[in-house]
C-alpha positions as CSV (number, residue, x, y, z in Angstrom):
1,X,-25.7,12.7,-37.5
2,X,-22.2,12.2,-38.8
3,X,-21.2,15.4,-37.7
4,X,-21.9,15.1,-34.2
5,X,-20.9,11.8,-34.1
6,X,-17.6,12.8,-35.8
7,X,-17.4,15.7,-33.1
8,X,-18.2,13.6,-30.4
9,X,-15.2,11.4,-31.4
10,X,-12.9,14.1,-31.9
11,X,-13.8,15.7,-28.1
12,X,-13.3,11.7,-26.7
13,X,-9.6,11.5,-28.7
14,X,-8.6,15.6,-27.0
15,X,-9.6,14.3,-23.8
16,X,-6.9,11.7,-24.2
17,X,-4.2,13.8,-25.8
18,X,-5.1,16.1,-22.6
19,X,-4.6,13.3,-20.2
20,X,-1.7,12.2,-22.1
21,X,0.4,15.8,-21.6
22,X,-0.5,15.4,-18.2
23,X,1.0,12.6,-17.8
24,X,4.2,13.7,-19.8
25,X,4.6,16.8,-17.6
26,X,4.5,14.3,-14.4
27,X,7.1,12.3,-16.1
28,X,9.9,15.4,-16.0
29,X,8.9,16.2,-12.1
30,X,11.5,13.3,-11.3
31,X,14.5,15.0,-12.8
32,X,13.8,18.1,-11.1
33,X,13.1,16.8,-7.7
34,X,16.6,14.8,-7.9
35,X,18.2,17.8,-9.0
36,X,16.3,19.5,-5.8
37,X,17.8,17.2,-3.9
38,X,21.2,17.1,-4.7
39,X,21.5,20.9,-4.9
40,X,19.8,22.1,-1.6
41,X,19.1,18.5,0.8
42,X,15.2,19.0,0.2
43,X,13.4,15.5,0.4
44,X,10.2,14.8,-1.6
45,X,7.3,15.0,0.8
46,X,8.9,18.8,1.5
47,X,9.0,19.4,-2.5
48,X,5.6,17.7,-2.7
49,X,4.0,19.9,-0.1
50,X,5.6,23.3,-1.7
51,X,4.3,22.2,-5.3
52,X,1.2,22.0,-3.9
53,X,1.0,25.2,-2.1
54,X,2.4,26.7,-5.3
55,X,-0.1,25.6,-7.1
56,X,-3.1,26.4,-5.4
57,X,-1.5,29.8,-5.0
58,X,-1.1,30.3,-8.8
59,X,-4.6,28.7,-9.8
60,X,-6.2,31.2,-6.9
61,X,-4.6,33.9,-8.9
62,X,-5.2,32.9,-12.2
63,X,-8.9,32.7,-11.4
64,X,-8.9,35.7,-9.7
65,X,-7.3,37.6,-12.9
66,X,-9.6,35.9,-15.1
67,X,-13.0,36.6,-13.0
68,X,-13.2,32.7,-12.0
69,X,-13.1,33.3,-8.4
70,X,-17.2,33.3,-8.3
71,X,-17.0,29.8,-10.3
72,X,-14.3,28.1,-7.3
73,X,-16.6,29.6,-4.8
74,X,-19.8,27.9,-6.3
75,X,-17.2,24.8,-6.8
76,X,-17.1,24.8,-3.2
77,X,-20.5,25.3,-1.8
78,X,-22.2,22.8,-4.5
79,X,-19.5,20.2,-4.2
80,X,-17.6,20.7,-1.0
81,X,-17.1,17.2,0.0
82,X,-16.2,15.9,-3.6
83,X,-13.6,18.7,-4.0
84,X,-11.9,18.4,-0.5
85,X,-12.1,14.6,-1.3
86,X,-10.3,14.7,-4.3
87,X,-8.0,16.9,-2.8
88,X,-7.0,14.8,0.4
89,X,-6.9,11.8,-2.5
90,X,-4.3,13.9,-4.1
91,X,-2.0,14.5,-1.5
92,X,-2.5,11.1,0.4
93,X,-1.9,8.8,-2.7
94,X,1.5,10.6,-2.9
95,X,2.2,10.0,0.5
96,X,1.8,6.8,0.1
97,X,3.6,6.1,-2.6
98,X,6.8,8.0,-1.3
99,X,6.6,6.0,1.9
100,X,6.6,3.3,-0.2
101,X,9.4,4.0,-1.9
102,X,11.5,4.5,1.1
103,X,10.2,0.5,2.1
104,X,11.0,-1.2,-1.1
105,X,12.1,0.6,-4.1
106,X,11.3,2.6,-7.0
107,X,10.3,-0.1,-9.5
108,X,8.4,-2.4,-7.3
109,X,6.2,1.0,-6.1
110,X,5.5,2.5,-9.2
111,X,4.7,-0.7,-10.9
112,X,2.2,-1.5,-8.0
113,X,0.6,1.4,-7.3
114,X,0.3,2.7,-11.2
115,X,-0.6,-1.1,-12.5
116,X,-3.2,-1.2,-9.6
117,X,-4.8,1.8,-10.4
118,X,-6.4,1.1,-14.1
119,X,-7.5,-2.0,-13.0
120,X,-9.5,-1.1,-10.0
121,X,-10.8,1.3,-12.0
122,X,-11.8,-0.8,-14.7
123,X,-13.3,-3.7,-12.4
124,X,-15.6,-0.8,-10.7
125,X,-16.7,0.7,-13.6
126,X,-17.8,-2.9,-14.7
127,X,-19.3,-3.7,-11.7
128,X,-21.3,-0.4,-11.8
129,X,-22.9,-1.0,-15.3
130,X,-22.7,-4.9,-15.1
131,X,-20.7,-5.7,-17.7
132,X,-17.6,-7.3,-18.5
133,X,-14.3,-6.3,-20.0
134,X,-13.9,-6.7,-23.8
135,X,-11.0,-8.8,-24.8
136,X,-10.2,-5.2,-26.6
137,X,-10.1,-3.9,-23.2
138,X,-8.1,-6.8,-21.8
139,X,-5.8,-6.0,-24.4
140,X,-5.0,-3.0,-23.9
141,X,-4.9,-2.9,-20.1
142,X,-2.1,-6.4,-20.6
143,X,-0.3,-4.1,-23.2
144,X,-0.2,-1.2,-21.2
145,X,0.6,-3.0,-17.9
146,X,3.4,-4.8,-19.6
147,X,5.3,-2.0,-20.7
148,X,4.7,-0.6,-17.3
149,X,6.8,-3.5,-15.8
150,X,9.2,-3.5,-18.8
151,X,10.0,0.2,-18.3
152,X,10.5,0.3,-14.5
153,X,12.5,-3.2,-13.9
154,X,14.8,-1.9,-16.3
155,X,15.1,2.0,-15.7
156,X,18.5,3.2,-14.6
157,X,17.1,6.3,-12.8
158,X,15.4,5.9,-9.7
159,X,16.3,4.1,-6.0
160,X,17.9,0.6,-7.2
161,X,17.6,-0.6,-3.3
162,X,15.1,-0.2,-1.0
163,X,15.5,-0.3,2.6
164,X,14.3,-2.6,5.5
165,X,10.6,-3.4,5.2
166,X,9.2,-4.5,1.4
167,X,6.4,-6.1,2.9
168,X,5.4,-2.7,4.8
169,X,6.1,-1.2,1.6
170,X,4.1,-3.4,-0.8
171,X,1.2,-2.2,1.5
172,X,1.8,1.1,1.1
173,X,2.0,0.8,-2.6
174,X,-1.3,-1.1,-2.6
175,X,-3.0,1.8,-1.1
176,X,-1.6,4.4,-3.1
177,X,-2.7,2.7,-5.7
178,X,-6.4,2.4,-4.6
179,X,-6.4,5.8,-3.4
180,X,-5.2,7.1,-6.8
181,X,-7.6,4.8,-8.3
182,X,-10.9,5.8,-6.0
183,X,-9.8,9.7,-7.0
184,X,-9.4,9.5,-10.2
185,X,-13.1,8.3,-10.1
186,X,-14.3,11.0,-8.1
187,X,-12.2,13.7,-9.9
188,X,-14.4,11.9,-13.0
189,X,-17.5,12.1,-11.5
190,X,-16.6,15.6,-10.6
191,X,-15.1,16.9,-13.7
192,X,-18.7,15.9,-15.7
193,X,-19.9,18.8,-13.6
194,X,-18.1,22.2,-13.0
195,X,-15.0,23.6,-14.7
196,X,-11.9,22.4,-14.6
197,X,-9.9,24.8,-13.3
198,X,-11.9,25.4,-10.5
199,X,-12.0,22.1,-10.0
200,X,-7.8,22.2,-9.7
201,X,-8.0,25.1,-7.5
202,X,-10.1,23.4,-5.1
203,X,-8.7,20.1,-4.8
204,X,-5.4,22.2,-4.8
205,X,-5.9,24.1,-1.8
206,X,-7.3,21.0,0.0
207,X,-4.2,19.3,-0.9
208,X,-2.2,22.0,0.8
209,X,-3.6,22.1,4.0
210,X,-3.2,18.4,4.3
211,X,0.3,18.6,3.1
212,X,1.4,21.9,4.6
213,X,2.3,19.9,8.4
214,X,5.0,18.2,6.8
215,X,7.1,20.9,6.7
216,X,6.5,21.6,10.0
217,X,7.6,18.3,10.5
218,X,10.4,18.5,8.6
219,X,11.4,21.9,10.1
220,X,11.3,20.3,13.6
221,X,13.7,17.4,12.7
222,X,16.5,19.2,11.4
223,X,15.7,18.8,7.6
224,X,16.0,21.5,4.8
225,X,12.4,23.4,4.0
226,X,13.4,25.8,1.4
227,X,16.1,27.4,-0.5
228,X,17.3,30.8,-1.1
229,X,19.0,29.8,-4.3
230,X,17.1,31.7,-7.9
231,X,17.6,28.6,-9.5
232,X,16.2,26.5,-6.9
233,X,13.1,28.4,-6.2
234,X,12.5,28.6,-10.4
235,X,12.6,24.4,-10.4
236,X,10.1,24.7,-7.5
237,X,7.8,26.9,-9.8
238,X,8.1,24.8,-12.7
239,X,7.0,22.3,-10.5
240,X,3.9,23.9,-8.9
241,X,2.7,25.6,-12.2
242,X,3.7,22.9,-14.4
243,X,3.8,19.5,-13.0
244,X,0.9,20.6,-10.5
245,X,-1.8,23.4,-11.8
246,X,-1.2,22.7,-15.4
247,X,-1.3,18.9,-15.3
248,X,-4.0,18.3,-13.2
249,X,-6.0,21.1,-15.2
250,X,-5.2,18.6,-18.2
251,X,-6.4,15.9,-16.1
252,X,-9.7,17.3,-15.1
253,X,-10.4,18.5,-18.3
254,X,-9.4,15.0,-20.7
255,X,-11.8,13.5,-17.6
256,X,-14.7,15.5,-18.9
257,X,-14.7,13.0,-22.4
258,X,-12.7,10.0,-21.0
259,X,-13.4,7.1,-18.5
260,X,-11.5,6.8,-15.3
261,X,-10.1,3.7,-16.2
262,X,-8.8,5.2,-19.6
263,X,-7.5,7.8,-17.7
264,X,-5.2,5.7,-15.7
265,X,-4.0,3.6,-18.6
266,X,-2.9,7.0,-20.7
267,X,-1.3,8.5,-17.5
268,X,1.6,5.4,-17.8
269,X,3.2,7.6,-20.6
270,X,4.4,9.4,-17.1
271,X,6.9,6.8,-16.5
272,X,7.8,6.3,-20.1
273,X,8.4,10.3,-20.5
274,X,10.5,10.1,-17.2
275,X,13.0,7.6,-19.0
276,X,12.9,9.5,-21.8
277,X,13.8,12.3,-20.5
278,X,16.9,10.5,-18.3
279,X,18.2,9.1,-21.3
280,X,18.2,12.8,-23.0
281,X,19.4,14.8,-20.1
282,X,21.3,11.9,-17.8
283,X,23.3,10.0,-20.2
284,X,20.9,7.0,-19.1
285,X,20.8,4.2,-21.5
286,X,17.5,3.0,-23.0
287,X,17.8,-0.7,-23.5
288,X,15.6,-3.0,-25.4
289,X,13.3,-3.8,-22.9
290,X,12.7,-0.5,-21.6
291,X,12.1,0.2,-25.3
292,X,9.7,-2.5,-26.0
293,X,7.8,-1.2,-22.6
294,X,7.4,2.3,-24.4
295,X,5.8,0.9,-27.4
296,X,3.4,-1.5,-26.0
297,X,2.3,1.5,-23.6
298,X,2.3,3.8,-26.9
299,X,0.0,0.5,-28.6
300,X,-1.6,0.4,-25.2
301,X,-2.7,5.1,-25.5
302,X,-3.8,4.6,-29.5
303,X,-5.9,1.6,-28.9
304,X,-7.8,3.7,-26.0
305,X,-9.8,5.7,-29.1
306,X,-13.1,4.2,-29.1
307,X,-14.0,1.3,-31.3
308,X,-15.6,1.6,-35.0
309,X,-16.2,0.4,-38.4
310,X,-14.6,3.8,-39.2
311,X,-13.0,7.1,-38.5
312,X,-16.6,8.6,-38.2
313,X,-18.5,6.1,-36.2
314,X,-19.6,7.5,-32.9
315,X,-17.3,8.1,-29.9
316,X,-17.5,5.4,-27.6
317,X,-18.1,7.9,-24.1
318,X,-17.2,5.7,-21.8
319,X,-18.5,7.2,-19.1
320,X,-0.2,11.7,-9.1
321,X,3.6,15.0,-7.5
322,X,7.0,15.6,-7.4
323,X,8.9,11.9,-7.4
324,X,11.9,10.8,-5.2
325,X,15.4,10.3,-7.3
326,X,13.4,10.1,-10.7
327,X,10.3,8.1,-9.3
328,X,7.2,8.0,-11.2
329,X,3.9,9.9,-9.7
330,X,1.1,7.2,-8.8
C-alpha cells in the first residue's frame, strides 16, 4: 500500500515538474520573437503561425521515425473532434491574446488572460464534483495570482503602452483567457486517454491550418513572412521544436497526473522565466516587487503537491506561442 501510494505521489509531483518546464520553455519564446522582430520585421501572429507549422512538421516526423504514425492516426479517428478542438483552442487563445496586446498592453493582457485561466478552471472543476475550494486551494491560487500581477506591473520587457482601445482589448484578454482555460480542460480530458505525443501532433496540425491564412494575410498587406537569414530560420526552429512540440508534449504529458486547474497555476512560472531570462540576457533590472512575485509564484508551484500527514501519504489525483516584444503566452 505504501508503495503505490508513494508511486502514485511521485507520478502527481513529475506531472508538475513536466508542466513546469513547459512553462519555462514558453517563458524564453519572448526573447526570441523580439529578436525576430528587430532582425527581419516579422510580427507575432506570422512567427506564431510558422512555430506551429514547424511543429506539427517535426512531431509528424518524429512519429513517423519512431513507428507512432499508426497511434496519431488512431488519435484521430477515436478522438477527432477533441483533437481538432484543442487544436483550434491552441491557436485561437493566442490570437487573442496578441490582439489584445496590440489594444492595451503587455501587463494588463497577460495578467488577465493568465490570472483568468486557473480560476475558471478551478470554479468548473468545483462545479463538476460539487465541491468547494479549500482555503489551501485559495491560497495557493491568491499566492500565485499575486506574483502574477507583481511580476508583469513591474517587468521592464514587454509593450509599456498600448494603443487606442483597452476596453476592446480587456475583451480580448477575457477570451483568451477562457479559451486557454476551456482547452487546457479538454487537452486534460484528452491526455487521460491516448499518448501524448500524438496528442501534440494532432492538435499541432489543427493549429496550423487555422493559423496558416495569416500569412497569407500578411503576405497580401505588404508585411515580412520569412527570412532567408541562417540565424533567423535557427530561432524559428528553436521556436517550433522547443517552445511548440516539446512544450506542449510536457504539457500533455504532466496533464496525464495533474488537474487542469493545477496546470494553469504551474504554467505562471512562464512569465517569471521570461523576466528571468531578460534580466540575464537584456540587462533588465529585477526589482523587489518583481522579485517578491517570483517567490509567491515559486510558494504558489510547491504548495500544488498534494496534501498529507507525510511524504508517503497518497497522491491527491485531482482529476499558450511565440509572445510580442517579450509578452508572456496565455
Amino acid at each position: 500500500m505504501t508503495t503505490t501510494a508513494g508511486a502514485a505521489h511521485r507520478r502527481t509531483r513529475i506531472g508538475l515538474l513536466q508542466v513546469c518546464a513547459a512553462g519555462v520553455l514558453w517563458g524564453t519564446g519572448g526573447l526570441v520573437v523580439t529578436v525576430l522582430h528587430d532582425r527581419d520585421g516579422l510580427g507575432a501572429m506570422t512567427v506564431s503561425a510558422w512555430r506551429m507549422a514547424l511543429a506539427a512538421a517535426a512531431l509528424v516526423g518524429f512519429a513517423v521515425a519512431t513507428r507512432r504514425s499508426g497511434v496519431v492516426l488512431a488519435t484521430l479517428r477515436t478522438h477527432p473532434a477533441l483533437a481538432v478542438a484543442v487544436g483550434v483552442g491552441t491557436a485561437l487563445y493566442q490570437a487573442l491574446y496578441f490582439g489584445s496586446v496590440l489594444l492595451v498592453g503587455v501587463s494588463v493582457s497577460t495578467v488577465v488572460s493568465l490570472g483568468l485561466a486557473p480560476v475558471l478552471t478551478a470554479a468548473w472543476e468545483h462545479a463538476a464534483a460539487r465541491s468547494r475550494p479549500s482555503p489551501r486551494e485559495l491560497g495557493v491560487l491568491a499566492s500565485a495570482l499575486t506574483g502574477l500581477v507583481l511580476i508583469s506591473a513591474t517587468a521592464g520587457h514587454g509593450s509599456p503602452a498600448p494603443g487606442g482601445r483597452p476596453g476592446l482589448g480587456i475583451v480580448l484578454a477575457v477570451a483568451s483567457g477562457a479559451t486557454y482555460a476551456a482547452t487546457t480542460l479538454l487537452g486534460h480530458t484528452l491526455a487521460q486517454r491516448v499518448d501524448p505525443v500524438a496528442l501534440t501532433t494532432c492538435a499541432t496540425a489543427a493549429g496550423t491550418l487555422v493559423l496558416l491564412p495569416w500569412l497569407g494575410i500578411a503576405l497580401a498587406s505588404g508585411e515580412p513572412v520569412l527570412t532567408a537569414d541562417p540565424a533567423s530560420l535557427a530561432l524559428l526552429a528553436y521556436l517550433g521544436v522547443a517552445t511548440m512540440a516539446l512544450a506542449y508534449g510536457l504539457l500533455y504529458a504532466g496533464l496525464r497526473t495533474t488537474s487542469g486547474s493545477a496546470a494553469t497555476v504551474a504554467t505562471l512560472v512562464e512569465p517569471l522565466s521570461a523576466a528571468l531570462l531578460a534580466a540575464l540576457l537584456l540587462g533588465e533590472r529585477l526589482t523587489a516587487p518583481a522579485l517578491l512575485g517570483g517567490a509567491l509564484i515559486l510558494a504558489a508551484v510547491v504548495a500544488l503537491q498534494p496534501a498529507g500527514q507525510d511524504r508517503t501519504a497518497p497522491a491527491a489525483a485531482r482529476p499558450g506561442p511565440a509572445q510580442p516584444d517579450g509578452a508572456a503566452e496565455p
